[in-house]
N, C-alpha and C positions, 0 to 999 in steps of 0.2 A: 577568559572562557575559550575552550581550545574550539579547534573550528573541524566542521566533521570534514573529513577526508574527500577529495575530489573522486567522483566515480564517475567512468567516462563510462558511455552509452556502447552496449553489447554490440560487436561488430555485427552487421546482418550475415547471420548464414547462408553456405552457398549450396544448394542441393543438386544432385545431377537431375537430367528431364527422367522421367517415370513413366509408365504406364500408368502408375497410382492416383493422378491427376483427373484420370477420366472417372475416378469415383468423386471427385470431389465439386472440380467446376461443373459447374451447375448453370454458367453464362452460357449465350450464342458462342460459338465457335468461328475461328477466321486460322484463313491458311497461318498467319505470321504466330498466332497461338500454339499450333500444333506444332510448328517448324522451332519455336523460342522453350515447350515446357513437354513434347514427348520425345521418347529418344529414336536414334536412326536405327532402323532395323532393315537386313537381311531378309527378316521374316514375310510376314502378312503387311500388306501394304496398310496405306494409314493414310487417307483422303480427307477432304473437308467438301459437305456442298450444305448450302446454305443455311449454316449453324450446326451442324451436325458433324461430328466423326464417325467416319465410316471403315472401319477394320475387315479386310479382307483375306483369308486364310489362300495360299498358295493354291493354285489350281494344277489339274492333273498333271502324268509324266508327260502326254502327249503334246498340251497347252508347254510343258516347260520346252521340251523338244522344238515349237516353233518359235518360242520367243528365244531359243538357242540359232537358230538357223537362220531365221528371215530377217534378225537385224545384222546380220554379218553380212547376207550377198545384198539387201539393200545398201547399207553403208557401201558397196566398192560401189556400185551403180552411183551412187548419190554426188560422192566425190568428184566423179566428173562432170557435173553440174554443181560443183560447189557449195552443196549440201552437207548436212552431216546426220547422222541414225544415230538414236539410242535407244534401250529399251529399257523401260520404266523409270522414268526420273521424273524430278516435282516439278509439276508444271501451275504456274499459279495463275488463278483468270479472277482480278480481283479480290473477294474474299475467300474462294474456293480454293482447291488445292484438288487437283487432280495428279495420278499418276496412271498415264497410258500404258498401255504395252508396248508399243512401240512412236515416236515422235521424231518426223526427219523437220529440223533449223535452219535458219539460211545461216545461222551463225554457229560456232562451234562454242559448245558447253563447258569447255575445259576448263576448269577452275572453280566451277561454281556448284552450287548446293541445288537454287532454283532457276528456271528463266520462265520468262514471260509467255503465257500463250500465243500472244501477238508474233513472238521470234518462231511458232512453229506454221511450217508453209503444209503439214498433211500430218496426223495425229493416228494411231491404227488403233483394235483391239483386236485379241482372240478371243472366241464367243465361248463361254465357259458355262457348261449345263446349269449349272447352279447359277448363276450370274445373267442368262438369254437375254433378259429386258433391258438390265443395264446394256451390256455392247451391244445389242442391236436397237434400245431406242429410245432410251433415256442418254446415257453419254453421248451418242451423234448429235442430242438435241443441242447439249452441251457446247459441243465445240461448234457447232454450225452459228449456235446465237453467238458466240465469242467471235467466229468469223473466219474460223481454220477454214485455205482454201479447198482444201481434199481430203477425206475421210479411206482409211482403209481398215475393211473388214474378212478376219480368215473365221473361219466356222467349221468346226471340227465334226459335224454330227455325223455317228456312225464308222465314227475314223476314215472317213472321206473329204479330204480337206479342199476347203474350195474358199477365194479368192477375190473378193470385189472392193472396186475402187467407185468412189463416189466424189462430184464436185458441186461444191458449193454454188447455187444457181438459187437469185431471188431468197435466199433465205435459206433453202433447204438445197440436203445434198440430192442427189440427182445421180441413178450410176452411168458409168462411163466406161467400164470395164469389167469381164467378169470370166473365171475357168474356175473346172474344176479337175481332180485330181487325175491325171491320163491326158490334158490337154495343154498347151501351151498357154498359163498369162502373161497376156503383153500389156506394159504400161507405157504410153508416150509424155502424161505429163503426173507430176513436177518436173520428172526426168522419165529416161529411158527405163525401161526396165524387162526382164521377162525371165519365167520361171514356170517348171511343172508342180503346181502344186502339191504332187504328191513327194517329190522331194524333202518336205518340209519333216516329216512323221519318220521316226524308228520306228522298225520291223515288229510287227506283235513278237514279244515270248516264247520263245518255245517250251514245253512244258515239260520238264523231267523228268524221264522214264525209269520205273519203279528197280533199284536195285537187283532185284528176284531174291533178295538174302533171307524176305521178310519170312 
């Protein structure tokens, strides 16, 4: 009697990570989930707070204009305090998954995908109209109960940019610093630092004056 033929077991398919996925999982959510089955994107940021994914669409040209500027003159200030700036990279605080606007390290990020809340010595955001409650008091709450020494927040209202730094004291942050746009901010700690806030903002648009051909 012949013998039926050896059938080996269908290799497991390999799938790239999707957006697709958030239609389907239907569990709590945890950073190492979102980091392992969504893919990286350029785009809208892609968070995790507790069980939830949070997708967040780009904010305006003004908000991009600061997080163009003020991780660059930070980062040379930081450098000579042995710090390092980046703006928006994955910061994990156990099973969350936050991405700040800006995060200065005592350690340099080079190589890596995530680091630890823990490696960031001040964590910032820009206050985006749509967004008010998160950067100004849901995520401070964030990183203060994680234990970030110093909170920095810019708030654009009005296209008036203004500047405060806050530290971690008893639990909560506490300010310690504050200008607005026309004045000098000065920062003494993590490190030095100081800047007119109105530096941060391109020039409004000018508005194009009608050919006369019409």
């Amino acid at each position: 009697m012949a013998q039926a033929a050896f059938a080996p077991e269908p290799a497991p398919q390999h799938t790239e990570p999707s957006f697709d996925v958030l239609r389907w999982h239907d569990e709590p959510w945890t950073a190492q989930l979102a980091l392992d089955l969504l893919p990286e994107t350029n785009g809208p940021k892609v968070e995790v707070l507790s069980g939830s994914v949070i997708v967040t669409p780009h904010a305006g040209i003004d908000h991009q204009s600061v997080e163009r500027e003020l991780p660059y003159v930070l980062h040379r200030a930081a450098r000579k305090a042995g710090f390092w700036v980046y703006p928006e990279i994955n910061v994990l605080s156990g099973d969350d998954l936050f991405i700040p606007d800006i995060a200065v390290l005592r350690n340099s990020g080079g190589g890596r995908t995530t680091v630890s809340i823990a490696e960031a010595i001040l964590l910032g955001e820009i206050v985006s109209p749509g967004n008010r409650r998160k950067d100004v008091i849901d995520r401070p709450r964030e990183y203060a109960f994680a234990g970030v020494p110093f909170f920095l927040r810019v708030d654009l209202r009005n296209r008036v940019p203004t500047i405060a730094l806050f530290e971690l004291t008893d639990g909560e942050y506490r300010p310690l610093a504050a200008a607005a746009a026309g004045s000098a901010f000065v920062m003494r700690e993590p490190f030095e630092f100081t800047i007119d806030p109105a530096e941060l903002l391109d020039e409004e648009a000018v508005p194009e004056e009608p050919d006369g051909d019409g």
